[in-house]
C-alpha positions as CSV (number, residue, x, y, z in Angstrom):
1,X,32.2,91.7,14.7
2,X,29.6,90.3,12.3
3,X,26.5,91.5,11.4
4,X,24.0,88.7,12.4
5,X,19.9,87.8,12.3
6,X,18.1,84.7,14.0
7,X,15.4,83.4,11.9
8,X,12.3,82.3,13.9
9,X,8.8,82.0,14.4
10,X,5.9,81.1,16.7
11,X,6.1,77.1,15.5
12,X,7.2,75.1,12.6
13,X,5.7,75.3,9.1
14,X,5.2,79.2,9.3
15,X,8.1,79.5,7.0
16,X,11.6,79.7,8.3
17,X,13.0,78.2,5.8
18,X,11.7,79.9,2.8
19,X,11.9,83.2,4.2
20,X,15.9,82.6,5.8
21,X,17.1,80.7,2.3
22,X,15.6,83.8,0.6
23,X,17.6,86.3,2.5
24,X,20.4,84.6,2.2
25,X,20.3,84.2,-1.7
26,X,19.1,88.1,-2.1
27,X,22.3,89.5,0.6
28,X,24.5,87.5,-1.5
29,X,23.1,89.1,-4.9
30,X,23.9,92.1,-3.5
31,X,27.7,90.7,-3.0
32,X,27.8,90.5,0.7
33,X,29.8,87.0,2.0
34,X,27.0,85.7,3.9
35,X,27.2,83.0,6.6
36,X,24.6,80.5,6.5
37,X,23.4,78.5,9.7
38,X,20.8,76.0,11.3
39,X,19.8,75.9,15.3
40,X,19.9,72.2,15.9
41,X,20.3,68.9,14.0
42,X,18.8,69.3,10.6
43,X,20.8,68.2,7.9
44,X,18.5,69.2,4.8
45,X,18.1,73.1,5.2
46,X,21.7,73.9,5.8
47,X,21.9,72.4,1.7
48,X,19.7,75.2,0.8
49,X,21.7,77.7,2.5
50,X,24.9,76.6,1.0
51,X,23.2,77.0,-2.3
52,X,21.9,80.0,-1.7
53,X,25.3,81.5,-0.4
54,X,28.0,79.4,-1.8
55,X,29.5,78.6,1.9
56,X,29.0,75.4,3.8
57,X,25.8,75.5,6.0
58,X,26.2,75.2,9.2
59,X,24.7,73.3,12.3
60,X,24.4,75.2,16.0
61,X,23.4,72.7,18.6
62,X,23.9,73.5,22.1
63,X,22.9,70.6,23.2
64,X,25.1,67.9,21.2
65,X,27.8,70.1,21.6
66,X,27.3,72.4,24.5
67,X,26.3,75.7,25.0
68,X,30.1,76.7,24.9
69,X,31.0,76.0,21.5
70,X,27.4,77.5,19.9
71,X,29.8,80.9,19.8
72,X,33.0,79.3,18.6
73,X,31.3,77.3,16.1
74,X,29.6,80.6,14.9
75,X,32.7,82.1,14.8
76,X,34.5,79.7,12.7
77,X,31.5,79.8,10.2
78,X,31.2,83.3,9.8
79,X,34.8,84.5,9.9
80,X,35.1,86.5,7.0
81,X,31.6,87.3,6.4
82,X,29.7,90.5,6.5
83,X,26.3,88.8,7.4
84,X,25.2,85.7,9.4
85,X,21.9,84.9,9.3
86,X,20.9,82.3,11.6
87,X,17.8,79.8,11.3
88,X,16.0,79.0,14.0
89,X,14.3,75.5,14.7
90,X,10.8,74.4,15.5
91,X,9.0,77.8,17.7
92,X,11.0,79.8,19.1
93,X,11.5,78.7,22.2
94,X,10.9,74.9,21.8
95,X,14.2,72.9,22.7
96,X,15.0,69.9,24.2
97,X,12.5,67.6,25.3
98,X,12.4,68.8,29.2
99,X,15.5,70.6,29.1
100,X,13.5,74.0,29.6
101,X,15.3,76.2,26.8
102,X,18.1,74.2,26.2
103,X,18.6,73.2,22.4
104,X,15.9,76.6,21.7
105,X,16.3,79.3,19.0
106,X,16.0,81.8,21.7
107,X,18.9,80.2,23.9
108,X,20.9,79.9,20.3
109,X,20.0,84.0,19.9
110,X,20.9,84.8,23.6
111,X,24.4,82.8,22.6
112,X,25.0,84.8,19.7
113,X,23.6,88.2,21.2
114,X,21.6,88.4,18.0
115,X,18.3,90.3,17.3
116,X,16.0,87.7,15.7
117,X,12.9,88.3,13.7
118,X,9.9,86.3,13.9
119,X,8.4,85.0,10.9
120,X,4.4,84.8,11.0
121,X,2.3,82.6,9.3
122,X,-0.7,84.9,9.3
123,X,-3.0,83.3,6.7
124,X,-5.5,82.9,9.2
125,X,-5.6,85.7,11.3
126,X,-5.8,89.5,11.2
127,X,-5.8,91.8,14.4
128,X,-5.3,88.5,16.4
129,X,-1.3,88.5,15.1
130,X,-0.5,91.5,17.6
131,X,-1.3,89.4,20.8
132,X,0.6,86.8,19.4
133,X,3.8,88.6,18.7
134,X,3.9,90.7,22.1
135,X,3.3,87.2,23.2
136,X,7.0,85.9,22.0
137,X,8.3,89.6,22.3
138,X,7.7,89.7,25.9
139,X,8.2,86.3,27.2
140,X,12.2,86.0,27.5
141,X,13.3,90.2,27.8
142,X,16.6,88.8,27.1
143,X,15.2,87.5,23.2
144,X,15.9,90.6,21.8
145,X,13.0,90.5,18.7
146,X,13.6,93.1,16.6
147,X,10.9,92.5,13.5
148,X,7.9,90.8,12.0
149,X,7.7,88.7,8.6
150,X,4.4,88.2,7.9
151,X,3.8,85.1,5.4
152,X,1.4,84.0,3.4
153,X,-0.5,87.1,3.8
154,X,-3.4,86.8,0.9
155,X,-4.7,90.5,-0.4
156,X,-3.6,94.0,0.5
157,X,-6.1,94.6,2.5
158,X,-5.4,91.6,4.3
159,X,-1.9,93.4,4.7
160,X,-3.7,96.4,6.3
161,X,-5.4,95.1,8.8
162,X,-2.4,93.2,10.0
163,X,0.4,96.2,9.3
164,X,-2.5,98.2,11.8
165,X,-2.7,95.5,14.2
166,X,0.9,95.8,14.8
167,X,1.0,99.2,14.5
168,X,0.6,99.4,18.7
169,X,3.0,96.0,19.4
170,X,6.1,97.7,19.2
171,X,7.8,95.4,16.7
172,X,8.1,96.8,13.5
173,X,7.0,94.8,10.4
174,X,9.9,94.4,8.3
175,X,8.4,92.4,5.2
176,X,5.2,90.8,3.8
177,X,5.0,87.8,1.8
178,X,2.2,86.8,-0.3
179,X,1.4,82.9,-1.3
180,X,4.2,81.9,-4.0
181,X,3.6,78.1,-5.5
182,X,7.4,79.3,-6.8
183,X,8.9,79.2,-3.5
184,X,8.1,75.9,-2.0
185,X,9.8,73.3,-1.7
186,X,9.0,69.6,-1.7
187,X,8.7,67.4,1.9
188,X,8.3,63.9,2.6
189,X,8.7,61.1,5.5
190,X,11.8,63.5,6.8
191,X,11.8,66.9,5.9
192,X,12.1,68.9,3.0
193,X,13.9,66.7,-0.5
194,X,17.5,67.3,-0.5
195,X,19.2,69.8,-2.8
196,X,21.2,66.9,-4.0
197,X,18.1,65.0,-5.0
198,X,17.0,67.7,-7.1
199,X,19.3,70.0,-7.9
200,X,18.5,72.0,-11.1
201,X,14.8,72.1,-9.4
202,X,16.5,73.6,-6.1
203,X,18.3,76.2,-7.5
204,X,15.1,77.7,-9.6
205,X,13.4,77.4,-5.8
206,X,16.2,79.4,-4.1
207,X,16.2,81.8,-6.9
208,X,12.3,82.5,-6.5
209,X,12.6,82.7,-2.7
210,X,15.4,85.0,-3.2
211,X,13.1,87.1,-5.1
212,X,10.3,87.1,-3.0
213,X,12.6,88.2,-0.4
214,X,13.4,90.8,-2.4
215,X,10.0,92.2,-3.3
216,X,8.0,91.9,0.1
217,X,11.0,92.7,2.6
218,X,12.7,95.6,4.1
219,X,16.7,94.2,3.2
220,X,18.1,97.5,4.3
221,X,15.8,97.7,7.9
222,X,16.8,94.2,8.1
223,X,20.8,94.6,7.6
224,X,20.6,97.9,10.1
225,X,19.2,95.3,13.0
226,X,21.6,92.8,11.9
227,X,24.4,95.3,12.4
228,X,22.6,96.7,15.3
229,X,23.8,93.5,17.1
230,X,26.3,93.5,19.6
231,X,30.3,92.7,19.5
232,X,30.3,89.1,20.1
233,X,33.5,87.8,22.5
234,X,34.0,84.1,21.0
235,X,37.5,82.8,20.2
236,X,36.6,80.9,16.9
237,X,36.5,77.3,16.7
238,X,39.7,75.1,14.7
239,X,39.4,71.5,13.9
240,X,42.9,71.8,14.7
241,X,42.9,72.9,17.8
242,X,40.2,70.8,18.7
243,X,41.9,67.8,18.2
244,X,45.2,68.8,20.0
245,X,43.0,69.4,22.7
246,X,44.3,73.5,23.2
247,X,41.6,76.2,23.8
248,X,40.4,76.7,20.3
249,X,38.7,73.7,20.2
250,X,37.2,73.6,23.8
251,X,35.4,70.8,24.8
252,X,31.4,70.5,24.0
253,X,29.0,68.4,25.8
254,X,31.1,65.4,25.7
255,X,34.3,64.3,27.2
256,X,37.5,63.8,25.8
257,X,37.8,60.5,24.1
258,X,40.9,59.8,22.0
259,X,44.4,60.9,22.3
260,X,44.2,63.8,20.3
261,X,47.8,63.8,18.9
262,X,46.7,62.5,15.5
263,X,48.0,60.5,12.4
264,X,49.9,61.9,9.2
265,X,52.3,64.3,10.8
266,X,56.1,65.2,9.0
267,X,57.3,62.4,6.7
268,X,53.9,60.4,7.7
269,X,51.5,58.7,4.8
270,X,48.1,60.4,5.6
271,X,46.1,57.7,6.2
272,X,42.8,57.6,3.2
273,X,39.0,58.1,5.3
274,X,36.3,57.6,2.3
275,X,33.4,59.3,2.9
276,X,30.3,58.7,1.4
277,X,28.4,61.3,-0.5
278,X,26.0,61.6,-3.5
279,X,22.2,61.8,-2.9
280,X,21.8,58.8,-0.6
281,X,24.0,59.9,1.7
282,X,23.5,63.7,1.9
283,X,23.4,64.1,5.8
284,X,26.7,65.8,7.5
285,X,28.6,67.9,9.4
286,X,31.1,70.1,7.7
287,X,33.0,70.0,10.9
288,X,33.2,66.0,10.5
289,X,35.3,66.7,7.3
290,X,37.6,69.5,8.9
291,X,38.3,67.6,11.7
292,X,39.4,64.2,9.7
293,X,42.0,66.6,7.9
294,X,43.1,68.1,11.0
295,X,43.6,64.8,12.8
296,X,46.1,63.5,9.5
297,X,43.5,62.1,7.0
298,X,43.1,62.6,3.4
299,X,39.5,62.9,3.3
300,X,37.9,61.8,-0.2
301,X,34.5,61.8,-1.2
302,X,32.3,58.7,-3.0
303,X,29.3,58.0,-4.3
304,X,27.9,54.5,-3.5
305,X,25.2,55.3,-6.1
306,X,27.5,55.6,-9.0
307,X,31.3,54.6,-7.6
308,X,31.7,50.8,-8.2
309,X,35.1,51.0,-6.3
310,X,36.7,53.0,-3.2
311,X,38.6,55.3,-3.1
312,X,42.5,54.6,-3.7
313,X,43.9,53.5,-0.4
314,X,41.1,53.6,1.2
315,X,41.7,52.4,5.1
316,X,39.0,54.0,6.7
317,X,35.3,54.6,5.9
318,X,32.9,56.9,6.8
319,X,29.0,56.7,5.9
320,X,26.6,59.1,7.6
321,X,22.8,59.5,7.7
322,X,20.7,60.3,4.4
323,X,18.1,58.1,1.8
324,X,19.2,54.4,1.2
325,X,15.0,54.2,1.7
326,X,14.5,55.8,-1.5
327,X,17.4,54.0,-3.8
328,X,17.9,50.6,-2.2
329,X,17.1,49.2,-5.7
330,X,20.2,50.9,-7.1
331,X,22.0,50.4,-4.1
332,X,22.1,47.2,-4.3
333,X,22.7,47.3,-8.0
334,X,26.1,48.4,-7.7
335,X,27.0,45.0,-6.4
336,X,30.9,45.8,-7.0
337,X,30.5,48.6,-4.5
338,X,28.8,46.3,-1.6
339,X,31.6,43.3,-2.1
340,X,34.3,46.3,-1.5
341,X,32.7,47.6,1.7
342,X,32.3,44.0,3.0
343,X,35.3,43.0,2.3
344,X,37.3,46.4,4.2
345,X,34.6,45.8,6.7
346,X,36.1,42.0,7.1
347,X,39.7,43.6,7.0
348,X,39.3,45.1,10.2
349,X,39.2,48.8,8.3
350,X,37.6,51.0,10.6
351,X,33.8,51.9,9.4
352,X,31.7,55.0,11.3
353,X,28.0,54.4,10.1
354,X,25.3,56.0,11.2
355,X,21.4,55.9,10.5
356,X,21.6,55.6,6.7
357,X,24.7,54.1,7.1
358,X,23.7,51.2,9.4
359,X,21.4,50.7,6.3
360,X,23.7,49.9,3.6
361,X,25.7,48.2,5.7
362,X,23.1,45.5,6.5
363,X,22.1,42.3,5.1
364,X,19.5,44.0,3.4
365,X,17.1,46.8,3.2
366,X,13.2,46.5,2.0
367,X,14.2,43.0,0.8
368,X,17.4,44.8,-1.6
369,X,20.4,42.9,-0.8
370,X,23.1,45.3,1.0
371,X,26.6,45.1,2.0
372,X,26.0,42.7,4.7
373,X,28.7,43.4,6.9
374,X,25.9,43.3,9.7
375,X,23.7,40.2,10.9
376,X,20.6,42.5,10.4
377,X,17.9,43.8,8.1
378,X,16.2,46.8,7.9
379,X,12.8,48.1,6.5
380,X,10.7,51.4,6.1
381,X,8.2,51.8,9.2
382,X,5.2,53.8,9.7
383,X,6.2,54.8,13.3
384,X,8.5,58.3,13.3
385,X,12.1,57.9,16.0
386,X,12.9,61.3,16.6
387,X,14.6,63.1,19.4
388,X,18.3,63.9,21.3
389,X,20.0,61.1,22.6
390,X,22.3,60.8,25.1
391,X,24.5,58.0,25.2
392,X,27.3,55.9,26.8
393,X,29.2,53.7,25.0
394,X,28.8,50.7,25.6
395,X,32.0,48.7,23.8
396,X,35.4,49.5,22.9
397,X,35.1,51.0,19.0
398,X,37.3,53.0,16.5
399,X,35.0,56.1,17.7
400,X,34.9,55.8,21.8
401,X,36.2,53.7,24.4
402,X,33.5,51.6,26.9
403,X,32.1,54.1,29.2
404,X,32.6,57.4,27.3
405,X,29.6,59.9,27.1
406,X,27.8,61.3,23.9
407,X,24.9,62.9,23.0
408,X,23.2,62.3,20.0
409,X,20.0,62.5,18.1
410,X,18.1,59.7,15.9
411,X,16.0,60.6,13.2
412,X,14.4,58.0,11.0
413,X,11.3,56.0,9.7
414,X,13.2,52.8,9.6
415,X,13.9,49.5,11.3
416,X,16.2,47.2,12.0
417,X,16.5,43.8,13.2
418,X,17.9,43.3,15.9
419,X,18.3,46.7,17.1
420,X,21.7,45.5,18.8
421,X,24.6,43.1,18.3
422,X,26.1,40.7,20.3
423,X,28.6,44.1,21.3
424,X,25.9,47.4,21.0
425,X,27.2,50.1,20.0
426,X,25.3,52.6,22.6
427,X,23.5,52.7,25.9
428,X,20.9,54.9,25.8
429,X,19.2,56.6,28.7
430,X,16.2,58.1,27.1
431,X,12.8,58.3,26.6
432,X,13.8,54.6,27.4
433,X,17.0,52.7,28.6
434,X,17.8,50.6,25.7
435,X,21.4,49.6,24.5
436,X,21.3,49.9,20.2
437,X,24.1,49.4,17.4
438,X,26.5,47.3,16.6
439,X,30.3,46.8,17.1
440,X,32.1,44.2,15.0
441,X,35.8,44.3,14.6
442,X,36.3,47.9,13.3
443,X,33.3,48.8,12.4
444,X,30.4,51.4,14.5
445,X,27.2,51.1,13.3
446,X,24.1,52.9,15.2
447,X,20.9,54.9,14.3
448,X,22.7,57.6,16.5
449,X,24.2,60.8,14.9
450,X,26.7,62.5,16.4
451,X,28.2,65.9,16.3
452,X,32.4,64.9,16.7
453,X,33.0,68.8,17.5
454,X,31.0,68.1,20.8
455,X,33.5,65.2,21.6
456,X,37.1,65.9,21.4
457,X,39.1,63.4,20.4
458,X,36.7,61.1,18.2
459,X,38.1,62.0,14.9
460,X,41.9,61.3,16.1
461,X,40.7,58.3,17.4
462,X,39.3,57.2,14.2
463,X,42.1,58.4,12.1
464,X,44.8,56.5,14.4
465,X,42.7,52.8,13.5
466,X,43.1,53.7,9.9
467,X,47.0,54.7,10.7
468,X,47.4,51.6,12.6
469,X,48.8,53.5,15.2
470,X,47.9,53.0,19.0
471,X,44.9,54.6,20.6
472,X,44.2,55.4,24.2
């Protein structure tokens, strides 16, 4: 049993973030273990949270890994914890495109048999507010909404009219937030600037929201509906069992795809899986991590910013989603760096790049010479990919056999050309059939990311190439 709260609102920009990151910060100043997560695929808030709690924030997606492992994967997060608080993406009950609720914050809260409390931007409205939350209240009975943040609310008597506008709703207001420059954080092409981008800057905006959370809301009304929740019957996820394929790891939207008996067992070198870190490369799973361990790697992180060499041993390289955009100049500086990629890349080392990792590992990016392990260069764009993929694949790689199913989501204002190679790395089905990536050797480069808890067997897969061992 874990106390939990779902963070939502009526539509994005009413201030999710600010007001979830600040509960989080201001439970765990009172010395409660709290359990950060994000609905969906969003890498950059779940940074926030893990600074605002010191735990690993982490993703829900019911549609990259199926509704059946939104529980688990709670679970696993929270285990230990006295709170969870939960938040939500976009409105409340926007999901998937055409999926009806699939992918939702109120599908995510009906999962997790949590109360949720809607966050309301109500800087231009007064007695209009109580339509709008009887609105969401009443829409899905089984949305259990169980309070109103009011944001951005400018004078007391501005507080008034709305506290007597809700007065007759039903829902109870459970905190008001006035305008605070403090609290915000900076956005550009993507999202909100990663914590690892500004760190000592992030920490003083946590610390404000923390304390704004603190002022304007009700924390004991809003720990009373957290525990008010139901017990929640969800056998946590394990990296470990997922990869040995047993109950504990059930499988997510995808099938099965590598043998799942793993590399590095009794007596066994553990095979070296670099993965790339530092604030170019700040998009990830923490599952990704846990299940590399679990299927025999020694997972060690780099920094292609500042490392000018891999890891020791490395036989295996991983390089996820994040900035190369904004330090192409200094990642091609560290020339040392790129010669060492390419030349594991020409070893036959397996290589798992996605988005900003297909970057680097072009022959260039906004004219900055990259690793060039691809026949392909990349540039900013003014036109915004976004949206869930899902995919077949459509070569042999070190991540998936030809034919095997994934879903996936791209997110990026980038480029590159071609989008394929001679072997694509994906088939994609939507919102246009179009085959994308490249597979050379050992190396899977896409614009897809992935969520590997959602697909059983990728990370054994991957670890076996780097153990040289057979895959099937």
């Amino acid at each position: 049993m874990v106390a939990r709260l779902v963070i939502a609102a009526p539509s994005s920009g009413a201030g999710k973030t600010t007001v979830a990151t600040g509960l989080m910060a201001a439970f765990a100043g009172r010395g409660l273990a709290v359990s950060p997560h994000k609905v969906g695929p969003d890498y950059i808030d779940p940074g926030y949270h893990a600074l605002a709690t010191g735990r690993p924030g982490r993703n829900l997606d019911s549609y990259m890994c199926g509704t059946g492992l939104v529980a688990p994967l709670f679970a696993h997060g929270a285990r230990g914890c006295d709170l969870a608080v939960v938040e939500g993406v976009m409105g409340l009950y926007d999901g998937a495109a055409d999926q009806g609720e699939l992918a939702s914050t109120a599908q995510v809260s009906k999962l997790l048999k949590a109360p949720v409390v809607l966050v309301v931007d109500a800087s231009s409205q007064s007695r209009s507010v109580a339509a709008l939350v009887h609105g969401f209240a009443s829409w899905d009975p089984e949305v259990r909404i169980g309070g109103v943040i009011l944001n951005k609310v400018a004078t007391d008597r501005h507080e008034h009219l709305l506290r007597e506008a809700l007065g007759e709703s039903g829902v109870p207001v459970l905190g008001v937030l006035r305008r605070a420059p403090a609290v915000a954080t900076p956005s550009r092409h993507l999202g909100l600037v990663p914590v690892a981008e500004r760190q000592a800057a992030a920490v003083a905006a946590v610390a404000a929201q923390a304390e704004q959370v603190r002022a304007g809301c009700d924390l004991e009304a809003l720990l009373a509906l957290a525990r008010s929740a139901p017990e929640l019957s969800a056998e946590p996820w394990s990296a470990g069992s997922a990869e040995a394929g047993t109950p504990g790891g059930a499988a997510g939207s995808g099938a099965g795809i590598g043998s799942g008996g793993g590399a590095g067992g009794a007596g066994v070198r553990r095979p070296v899986v670099a993965v790339a870190g530092g604030a170019a490369f700040t998009f990830s799973y923490a599952e990704h991590t846990e299940l590399l361990t679990a299927a025999g790697a020694e997972v060690v992180t780099f920094d292609p910013l500042r490392d000018e060499e891999l890891p020791e041993g490395t036989s295996g390289l991983v390089i996820g989603g994040g900035f190369p955009e904004m330090y192409g100049e200094a990642l091609s500086a560290n020339e040392p760096l790129r010669k060492a990629v390419s030349v594991l890349a020409a070893s036959g080392a397996p290589v798992a790049a996605e988005c900003a990792g297909l970057l680097y590992l072009a022959r260039s990016l906004d004219g900055n010479p990259m690793c060039g392990v691809l026949d392909a260069d990349a540039r900013m764009s003014e036109r915004l990919t976004l949206g869930y993929r899902d995919a077949v694949a459509v070569s042999d790689s070190v991540l998936a056999p030809a034919g095997a199913r994934m879903r996936g989501h791209e997110f990026h204002r980038t480029v590159i050309e071609p989008g394929a190679g001679e072997l694509p790395a994906w088939g994609l089905r939507q919102p246009e059939r179009r085959v994308e990536g490249f597979v050379r050797r050992g190396v899977h480069a896409s614009y897809v990311h992935t969520h590997w808890a959602g697909a059983p067997g990728v990370a054994s897969r991957f670890v076996e190439h780097c153990a040289g061992g057979p895959v099937t």
